[in-house]
C-alpha positions as CSV (number, residue, x, y, z in Angstrom):
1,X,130.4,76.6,70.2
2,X,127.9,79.2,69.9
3,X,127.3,81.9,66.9
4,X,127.5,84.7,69.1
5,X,130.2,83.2,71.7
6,X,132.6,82.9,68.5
7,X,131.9,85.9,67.4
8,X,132.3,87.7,71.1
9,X,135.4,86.1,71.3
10,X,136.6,87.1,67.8
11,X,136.1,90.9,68.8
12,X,137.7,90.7,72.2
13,X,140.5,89.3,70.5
14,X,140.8,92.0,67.8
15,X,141.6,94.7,70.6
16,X,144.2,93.3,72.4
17,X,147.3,94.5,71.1
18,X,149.7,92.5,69.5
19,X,152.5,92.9,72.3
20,X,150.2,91.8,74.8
21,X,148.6,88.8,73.1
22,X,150.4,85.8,74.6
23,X,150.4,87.7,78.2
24,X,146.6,87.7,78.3
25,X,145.7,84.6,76.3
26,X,148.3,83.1,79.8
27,X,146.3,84.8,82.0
28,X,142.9,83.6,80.5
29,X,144.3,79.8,81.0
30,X,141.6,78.6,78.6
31,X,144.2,77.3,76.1
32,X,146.9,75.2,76.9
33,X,150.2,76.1,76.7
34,X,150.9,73.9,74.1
35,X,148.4,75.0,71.8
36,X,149.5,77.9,72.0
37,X,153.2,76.9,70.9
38,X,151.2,75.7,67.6
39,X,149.8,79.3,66.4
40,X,152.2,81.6,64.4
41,X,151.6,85.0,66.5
42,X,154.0,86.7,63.6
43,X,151.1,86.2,61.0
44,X,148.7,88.9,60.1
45,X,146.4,89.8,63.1
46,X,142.9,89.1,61.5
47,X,144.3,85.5,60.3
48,X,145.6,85.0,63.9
49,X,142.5,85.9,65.9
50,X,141.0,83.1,63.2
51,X,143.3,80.7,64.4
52,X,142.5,81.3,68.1
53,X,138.9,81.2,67.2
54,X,139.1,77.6,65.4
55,X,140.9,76.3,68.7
56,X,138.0,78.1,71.3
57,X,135.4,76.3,69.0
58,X,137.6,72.8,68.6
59,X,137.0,73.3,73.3
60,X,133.7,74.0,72.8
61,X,134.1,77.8,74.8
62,X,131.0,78.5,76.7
63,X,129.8,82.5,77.3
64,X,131.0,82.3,80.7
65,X,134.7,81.6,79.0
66,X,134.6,84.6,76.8
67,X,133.3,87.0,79.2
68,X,136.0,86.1,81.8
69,X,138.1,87.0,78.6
70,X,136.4,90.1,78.5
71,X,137.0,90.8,82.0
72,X,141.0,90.1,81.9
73,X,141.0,92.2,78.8
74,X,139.6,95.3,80.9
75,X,141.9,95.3,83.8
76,X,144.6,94.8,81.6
77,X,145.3,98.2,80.6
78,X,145.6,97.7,76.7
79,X,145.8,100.6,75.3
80,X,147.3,104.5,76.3
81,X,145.7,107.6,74.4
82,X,148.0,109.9,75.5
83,X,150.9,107.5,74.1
84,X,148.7,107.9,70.7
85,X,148.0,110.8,70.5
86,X,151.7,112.2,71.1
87,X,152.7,109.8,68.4
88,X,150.1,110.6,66.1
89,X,151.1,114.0,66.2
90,X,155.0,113.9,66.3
91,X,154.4,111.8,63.0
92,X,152.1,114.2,61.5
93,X,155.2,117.3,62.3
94,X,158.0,114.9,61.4
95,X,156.9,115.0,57.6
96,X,155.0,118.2,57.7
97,X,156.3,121.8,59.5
98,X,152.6,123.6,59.1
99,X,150.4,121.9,60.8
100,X,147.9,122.1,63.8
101,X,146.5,119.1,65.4
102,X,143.9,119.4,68.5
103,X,142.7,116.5,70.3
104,X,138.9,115.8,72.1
105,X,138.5,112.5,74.0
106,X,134.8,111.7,73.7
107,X,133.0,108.4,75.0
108,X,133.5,105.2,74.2
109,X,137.2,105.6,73.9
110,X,136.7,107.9,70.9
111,X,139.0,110.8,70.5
112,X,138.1,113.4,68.0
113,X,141.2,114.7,66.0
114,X,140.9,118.3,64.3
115,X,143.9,118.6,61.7
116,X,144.4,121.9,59.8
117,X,146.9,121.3,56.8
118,X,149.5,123.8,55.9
119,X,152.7,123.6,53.2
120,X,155.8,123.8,53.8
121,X,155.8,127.4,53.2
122,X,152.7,128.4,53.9
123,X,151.0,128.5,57.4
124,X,148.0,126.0,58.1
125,X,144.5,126.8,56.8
126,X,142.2,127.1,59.5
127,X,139.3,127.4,57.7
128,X,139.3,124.1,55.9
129,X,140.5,121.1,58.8
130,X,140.2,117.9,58.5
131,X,138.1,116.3,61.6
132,X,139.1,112.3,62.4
133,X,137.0,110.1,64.8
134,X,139.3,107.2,66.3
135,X,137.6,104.5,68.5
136,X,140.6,102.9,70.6
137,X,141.4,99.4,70.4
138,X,139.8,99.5,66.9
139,X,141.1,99.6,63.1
140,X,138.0,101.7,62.4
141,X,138.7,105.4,61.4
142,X,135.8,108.3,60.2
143,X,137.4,111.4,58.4
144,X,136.1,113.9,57.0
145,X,136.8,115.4,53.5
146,X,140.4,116.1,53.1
147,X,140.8,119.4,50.8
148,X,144.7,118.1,50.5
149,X,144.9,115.1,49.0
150,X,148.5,114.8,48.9
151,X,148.0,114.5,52.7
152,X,145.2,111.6,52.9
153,X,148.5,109.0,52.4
154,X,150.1,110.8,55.7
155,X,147.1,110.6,57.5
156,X,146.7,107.0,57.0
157,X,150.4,106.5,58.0
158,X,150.2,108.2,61.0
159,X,146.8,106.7,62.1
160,X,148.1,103.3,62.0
161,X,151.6,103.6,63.1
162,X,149.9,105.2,66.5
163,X,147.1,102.6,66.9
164,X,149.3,99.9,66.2
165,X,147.5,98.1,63.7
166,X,149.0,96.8,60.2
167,X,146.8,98.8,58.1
168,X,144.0,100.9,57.7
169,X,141.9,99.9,54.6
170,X,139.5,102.7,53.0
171,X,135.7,101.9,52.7
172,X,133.7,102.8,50.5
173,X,130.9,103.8,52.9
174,X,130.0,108.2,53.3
175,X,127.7,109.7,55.3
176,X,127.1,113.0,57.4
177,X,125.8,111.2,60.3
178,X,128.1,109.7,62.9
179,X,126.5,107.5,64.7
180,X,124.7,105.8,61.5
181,X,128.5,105.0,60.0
182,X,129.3,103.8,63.1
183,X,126.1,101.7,63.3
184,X,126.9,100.1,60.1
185,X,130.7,99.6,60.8
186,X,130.0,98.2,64.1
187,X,126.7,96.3,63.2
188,X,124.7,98.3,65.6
189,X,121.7,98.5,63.9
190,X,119.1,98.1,67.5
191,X,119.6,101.9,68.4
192,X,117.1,104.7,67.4
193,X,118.3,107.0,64.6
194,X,116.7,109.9,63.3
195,X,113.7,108.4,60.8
196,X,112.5,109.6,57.7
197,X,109.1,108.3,57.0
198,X,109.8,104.5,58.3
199,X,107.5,101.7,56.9
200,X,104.0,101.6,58.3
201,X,102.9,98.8,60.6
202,X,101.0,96.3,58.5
203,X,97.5,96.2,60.3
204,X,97.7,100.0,59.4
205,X,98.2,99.0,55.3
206,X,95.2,96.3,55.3
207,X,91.8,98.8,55.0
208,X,90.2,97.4,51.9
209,X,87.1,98.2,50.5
210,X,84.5,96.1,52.0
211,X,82.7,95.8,48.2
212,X,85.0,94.0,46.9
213,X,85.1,90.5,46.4
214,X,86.3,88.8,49.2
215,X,88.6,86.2,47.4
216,X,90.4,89.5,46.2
217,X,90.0,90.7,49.6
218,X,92.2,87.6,50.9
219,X,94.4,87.4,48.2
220,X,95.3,91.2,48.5
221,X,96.0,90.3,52.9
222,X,98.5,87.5,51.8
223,X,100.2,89.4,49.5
224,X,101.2,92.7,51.8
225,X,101.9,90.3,54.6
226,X,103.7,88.2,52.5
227,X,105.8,91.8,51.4
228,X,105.6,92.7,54.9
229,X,107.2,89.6,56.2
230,X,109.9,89.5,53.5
231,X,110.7,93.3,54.0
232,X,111.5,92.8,58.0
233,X,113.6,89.8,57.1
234,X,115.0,91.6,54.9
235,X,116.0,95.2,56.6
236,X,114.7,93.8,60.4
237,X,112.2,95.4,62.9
238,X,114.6,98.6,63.9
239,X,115.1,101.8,62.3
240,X,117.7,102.3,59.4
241,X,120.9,104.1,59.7
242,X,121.0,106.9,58.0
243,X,122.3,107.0,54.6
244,X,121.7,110.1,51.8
245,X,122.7,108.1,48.8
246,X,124.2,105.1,47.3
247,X,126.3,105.3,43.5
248,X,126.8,102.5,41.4
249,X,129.7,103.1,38.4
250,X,128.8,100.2,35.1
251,X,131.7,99.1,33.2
252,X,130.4,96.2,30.8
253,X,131.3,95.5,26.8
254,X,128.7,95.6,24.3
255,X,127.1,92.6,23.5
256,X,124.6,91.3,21.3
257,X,123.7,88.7,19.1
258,X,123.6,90.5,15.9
259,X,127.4,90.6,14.0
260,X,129.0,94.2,13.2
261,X,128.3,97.7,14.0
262,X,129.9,100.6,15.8
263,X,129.2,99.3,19.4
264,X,130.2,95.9,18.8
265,X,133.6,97.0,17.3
266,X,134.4,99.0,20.9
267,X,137.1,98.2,22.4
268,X,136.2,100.5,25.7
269,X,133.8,99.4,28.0
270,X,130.9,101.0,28.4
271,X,130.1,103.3,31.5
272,X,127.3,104.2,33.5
273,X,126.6,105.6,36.9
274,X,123.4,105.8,38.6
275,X,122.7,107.3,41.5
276,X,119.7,106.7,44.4
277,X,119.3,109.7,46.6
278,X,117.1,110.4,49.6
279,X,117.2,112.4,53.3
280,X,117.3,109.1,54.3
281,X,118.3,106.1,51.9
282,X,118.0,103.0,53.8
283,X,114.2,103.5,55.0
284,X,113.4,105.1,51.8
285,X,114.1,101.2,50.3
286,X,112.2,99.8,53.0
287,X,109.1,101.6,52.6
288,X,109.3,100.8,48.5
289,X,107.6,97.2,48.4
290,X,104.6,98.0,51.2
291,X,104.0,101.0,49.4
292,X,103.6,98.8,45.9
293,X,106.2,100.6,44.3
294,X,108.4,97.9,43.6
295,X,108.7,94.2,44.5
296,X,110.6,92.0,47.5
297,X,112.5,91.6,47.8
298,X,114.5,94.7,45.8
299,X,117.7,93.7,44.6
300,X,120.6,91.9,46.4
301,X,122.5,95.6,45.2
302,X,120.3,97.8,47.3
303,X,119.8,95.8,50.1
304,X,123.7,95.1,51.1
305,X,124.4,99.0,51.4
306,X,124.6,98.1,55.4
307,X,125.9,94.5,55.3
308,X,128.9,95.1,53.0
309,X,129.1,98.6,54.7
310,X,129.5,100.2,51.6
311,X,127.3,103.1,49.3
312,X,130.4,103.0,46.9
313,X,129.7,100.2,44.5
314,X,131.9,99.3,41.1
315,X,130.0,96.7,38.8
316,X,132.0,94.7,36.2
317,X,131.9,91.9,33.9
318,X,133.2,89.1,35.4
């Protein structure tokens, strides 16, 4: 089976609720019923949609197969934003008297969530909500920063209890900008974002001086299109989402060959934390190497940011 069929199949899977799993996976009659009978459906949900993707591949499913998956899955009405959004809320006032939540539905099945946190004695605080982005049929949640952090484990109760997922696991990944977070969560990367000084077009780079020796001349052309070609395999042809800054926290022990001294008797790691900052990260990286300010390809640690989905990072001794 096809890359992209397996992994079509894998997301159509992941938003179909629990509930209605076996209903739909009956009504797709690409499995047989006996196959079925084999797969624990009690299991966690991302080891089950593994398990259903291992027997599609095992029948070889074709693109016509998962988009008549796709199809049942829309007609099928799998998920009710009314029924989350009363249950997100009566969970919200069950643990907490002050508070004042206000829903927006938005496209693509995204409803905003504005949450302004009070005590129980003191009225909420307008002035400092909480704004949540939930895409439906997702376990994909964007928040923005909560003043109370006592409330941030409420939050995340009351998120999954009403979207029916088993949990909702923080990532490390911050950004003003919406649509780049959800670019990078969603692997979106083909849309337009707003640039910041994007990489120039090679033939653009390439004006030498015609004086010069013309073995340097053709040594110099290898070389940028050799950085050239390694930097779009690298980030790709598209514009960057939009990042302002990745941090990476050091823990490591001393070490050295030399015996004695007052680092090599620490007991506590070392710590470091360094910081890249830019109005816009990603294409700041991308435009290092043509410009000749550093080599390619940079660093496995700077080019993951949008694979891992992450500007968080924690490096330790292994």
């Amino acid at each position: 089976m096809d890359e992209t069929v397996a992994e079509f199949i894998k997301r159509t899977i992941l938003k179909i609720p629990m509930t209605e799993m076996m209903t739909i996976l009956k009504a797709w009659d690409f499995l047989p019923e006996n196959q079925l009978q084999t797969v624990n459906f009690r299991q966690r949900k991302e080891s089950l949609v593994q398990d259903l993707v291992l027997l599609c591949e095992n029948k070889r499913a074709s693109l016509r197969d998962a988009a008549l998956l796709d199809i049942i899955c829309e007609d099928v009405d799998l998920f009710d934003m009314e029924q989350f959004k009363s249950s997100f809320e009566k969970i919200l006032r069950r643990a907490l008297k002050n508070v004042t939540v206000s829903f927006r539905d938005a496209e693509e099945n995204a409803v905003w969530i504005r949450i302004a946190w009070g005590t129980q004695y003191r009225k909420p605080n307008q002035y400092k909500p909480v704004f949540v982005v939930y895409y439906s049929q997702t376990p994909y949640v964007f928040t923005s920063f909560c003043h109370l952090k006592s409330n941030t484990p409420l939050l995340s109760q009351a998120l999954t209890v009403a979207s029916n997922h088993h949990k909702i696991v923080k990532m490390d990944l911050r950004s003003r900008y919406l649509d780049s977070l959800k670019a990078i969560v969603f692997k979106q990367y083909n849309q337009k974002f707003e640039t910041h000084n994007s990489t120039m077009p090679l033939q653009e780079n390439l004006e030498l001086d015609m004086h010069m020796d013309s073995r340097i001349i053709h040594e110099n052309r290898i070389e940028k299109e050799r950085v050239q070609r390694v930097t779009q395999e690298t980030f790709g042809d598209y514009p960057q989402p939009r990042l302002e800054f990745a941090q990476y926290k050091l823990e490591t022990k001393f070490k050295s060959d030399f015996h004695g001294g007052i680092l090599a008797e620490r007991k506590e790691p070392l710590r470091c934390l360094i910081k890249f900052s830019s109005p816009h990260l990603l294409e700041a990286l991308k435009s290092l190497a043509p410009a000749g300010i550093a080599d390619a390809p940079l660093s496995p640690l700077l080019t993951c940011i949008p694979n891992k989905g992450m500007n968080y990072f924690k490096i330790r001794d292994k």
